[in-house]
C-alpha positions in Angstrom: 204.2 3.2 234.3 203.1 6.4 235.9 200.3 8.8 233.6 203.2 11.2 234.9 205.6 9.3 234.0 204.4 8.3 230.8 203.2 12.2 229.9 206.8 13.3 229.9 208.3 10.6 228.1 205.6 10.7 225.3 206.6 14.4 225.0 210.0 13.7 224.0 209.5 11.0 221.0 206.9 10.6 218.6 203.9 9.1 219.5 204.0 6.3 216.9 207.6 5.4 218.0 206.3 5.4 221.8 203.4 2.9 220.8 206.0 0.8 219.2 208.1 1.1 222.4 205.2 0.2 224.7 204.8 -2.8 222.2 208.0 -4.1 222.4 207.9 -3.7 226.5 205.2 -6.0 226.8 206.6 -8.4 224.7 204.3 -8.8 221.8 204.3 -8.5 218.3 202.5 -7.4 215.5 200.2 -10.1 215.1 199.4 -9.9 219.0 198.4 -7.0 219.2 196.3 -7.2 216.2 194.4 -10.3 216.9 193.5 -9.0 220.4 192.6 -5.4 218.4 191.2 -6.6 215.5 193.3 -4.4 213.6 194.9 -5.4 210.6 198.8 -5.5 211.3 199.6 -3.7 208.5 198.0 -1.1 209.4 199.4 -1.3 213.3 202.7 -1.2 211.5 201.8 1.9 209.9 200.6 3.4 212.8 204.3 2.8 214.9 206.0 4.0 212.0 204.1 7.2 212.0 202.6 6.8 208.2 198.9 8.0 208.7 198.5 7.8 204.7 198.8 4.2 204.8 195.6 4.0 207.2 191.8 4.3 205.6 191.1 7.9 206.5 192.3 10.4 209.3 188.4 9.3 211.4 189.8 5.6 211.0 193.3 6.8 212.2 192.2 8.3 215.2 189.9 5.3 216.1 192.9 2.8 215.2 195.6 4.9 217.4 192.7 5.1 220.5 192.2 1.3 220.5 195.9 0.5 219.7 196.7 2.7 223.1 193.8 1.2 225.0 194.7 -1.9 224.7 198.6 -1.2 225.5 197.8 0.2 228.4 197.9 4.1 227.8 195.5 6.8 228.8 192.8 7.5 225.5 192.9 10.9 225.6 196.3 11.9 226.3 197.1 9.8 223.2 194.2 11.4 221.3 195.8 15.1 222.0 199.2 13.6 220.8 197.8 12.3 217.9 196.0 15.0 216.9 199.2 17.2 217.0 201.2 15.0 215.3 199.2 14.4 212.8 198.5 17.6 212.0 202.5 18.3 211.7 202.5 15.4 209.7 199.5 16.6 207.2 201.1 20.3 207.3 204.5 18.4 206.1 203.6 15.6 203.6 200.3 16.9 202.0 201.0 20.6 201.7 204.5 20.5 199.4 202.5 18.0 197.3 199.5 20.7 197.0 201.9 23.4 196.6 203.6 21.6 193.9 200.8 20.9 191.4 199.6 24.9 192.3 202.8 25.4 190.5 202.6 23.0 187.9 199.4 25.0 186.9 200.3 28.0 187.8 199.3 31.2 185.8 202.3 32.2 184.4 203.0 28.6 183.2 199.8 28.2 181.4 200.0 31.4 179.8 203.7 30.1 178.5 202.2 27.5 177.4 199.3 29.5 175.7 201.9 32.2 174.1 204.1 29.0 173.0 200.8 27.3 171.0 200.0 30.4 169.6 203.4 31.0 168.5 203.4 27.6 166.8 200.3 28.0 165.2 201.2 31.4 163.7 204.4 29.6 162.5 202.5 26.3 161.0 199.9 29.0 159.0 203.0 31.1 158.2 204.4 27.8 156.0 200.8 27.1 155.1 201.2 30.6 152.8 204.1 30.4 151.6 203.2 27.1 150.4 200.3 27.9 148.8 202.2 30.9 147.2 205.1 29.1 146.2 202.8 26.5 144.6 200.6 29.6 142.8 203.8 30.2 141.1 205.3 27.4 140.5 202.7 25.7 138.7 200.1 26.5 136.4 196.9 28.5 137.6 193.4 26.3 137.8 190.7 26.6 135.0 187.3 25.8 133.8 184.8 26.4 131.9 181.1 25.8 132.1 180.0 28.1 129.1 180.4 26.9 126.2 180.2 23.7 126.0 182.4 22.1 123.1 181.1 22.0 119.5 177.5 23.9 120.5 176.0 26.1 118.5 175.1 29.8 119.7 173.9 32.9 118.6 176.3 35.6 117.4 176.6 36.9 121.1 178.3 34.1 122.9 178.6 33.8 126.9 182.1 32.2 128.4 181.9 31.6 132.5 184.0 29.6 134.2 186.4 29.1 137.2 190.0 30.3 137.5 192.6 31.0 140.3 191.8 34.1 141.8 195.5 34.9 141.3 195.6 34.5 137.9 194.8 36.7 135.3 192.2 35.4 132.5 191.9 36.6 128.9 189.6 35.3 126.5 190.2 35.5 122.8 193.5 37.8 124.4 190.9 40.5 125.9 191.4 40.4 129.3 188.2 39.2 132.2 188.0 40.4 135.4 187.5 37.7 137.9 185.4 37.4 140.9 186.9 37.6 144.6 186.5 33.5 144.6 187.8 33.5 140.6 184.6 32.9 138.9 184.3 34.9 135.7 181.6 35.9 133.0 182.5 37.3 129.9 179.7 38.2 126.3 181.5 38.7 123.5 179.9 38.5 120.2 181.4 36.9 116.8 180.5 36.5 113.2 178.6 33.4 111.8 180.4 30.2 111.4 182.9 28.3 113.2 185.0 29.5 115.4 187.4 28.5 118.0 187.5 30.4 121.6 191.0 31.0 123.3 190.8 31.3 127.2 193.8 31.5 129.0 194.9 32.0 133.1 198.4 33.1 133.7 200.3 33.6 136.6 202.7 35.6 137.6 205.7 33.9 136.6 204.5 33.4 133.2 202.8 29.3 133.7 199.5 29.1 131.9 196.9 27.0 131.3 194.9 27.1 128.0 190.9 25.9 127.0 189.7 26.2 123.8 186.3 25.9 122.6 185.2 25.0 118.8 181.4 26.2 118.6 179.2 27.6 115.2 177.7 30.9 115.4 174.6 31.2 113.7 
């Protein structure tokens, strides 16, 4: 065929499909051409069905397509300014919407979505966290302990009571009310006559639930 000739035609179909024609004229297949190119015929296939992203890179593609045309006959460079064009068209078409679509699966506005929408959940799961704890404030009776003094001890007349209570709860001992501590820890002297005694402390909540220590002890 003329270079004329063959100039024109390539312009009007694809290059791969006019590498598969030119095959096909001369009568071999696949395999031929790949024994005598020592290209691997999957990859000829590739080539003459215009899927570049099957070959090893776009340097490989371009080496493949020259030799592939070389030994059909057809001029090298012609072919490499086809190529070229084509697969650029072909990169601008297959690569770019895949690009384009993980730019918006990531987009800005989606991860702040996202963001808002965590946040959101968050707020809501420490939201139930509250009212839990609050319902369960209520519902049951306040925490308590003492540390101060210790069961059947023996103190002077002015006795020390400390302990531990919920920090909602209010605390009386012996019915006189104890301020508690921002984490519910309390101190309270009071001061009794000689003998023994029991101590009353009590924490009560809100709805009425209690919970109740005593403490025998002898004053001197």
């Amino acid at each position: 065929m003329a270079y004329g000739q063959w100039k024109i035609n390539i312009g009007m179909v694809p290059l791969s499909q006019r590498l598969h024609n030119e095959r096909l004229l001369k009568k071999l297949s696949i395999e031929d051409a790949a024994a005598a190119t020592k290209i691997k015929p999957r990859f000829l296939a590739a080539i003459e069905r215009g899927e570049y992203n099957k070959l090893p890179s776009p340097a490989y593609a371009q080496g493949f397509v020259r030799n592939y045309a070389s030994f059909l006959g057809l001029p090298k460079s012609e072919v490499t300014a086809f190529f070229r064009r084509e697969f650029d068209m072909y990169r601008a078409v297959k690569v770019l919407p895949d690009s384009f679509a993980k730019r918006q699966a990531f987009s800005p506005i989606r991860i702040r979505l996202q963001q808002s929408l965590l946040i959101l959940v968050l707020l809501f799961i420490l939201f139930l966290g509250y009212l839990g704890f609050q319902y369960r404030s209520l519902l049951f009776a306040p925490s308590l302990s003492l540390t101060s003094p210790k069961q059947g001890s023996t103190t002077s007349q002015d006795v020390t009571i400390a302990g531990n209570a919920d920090s909602n709860a209010t605390v009386s001992v012996n019915n006189q009310t104890v301020p508690l501590n921002p984490d519910g820890g309390f101190t309270k002297t009071i001061t009794l006559f000689p003998g023994k005694t029991t101590i009353t402390i009590k924490a009560k909540n809100r709805i009425g639930r209690e919970t109740v220590i005593t403490r025998d002890i002898t004053v001197k």
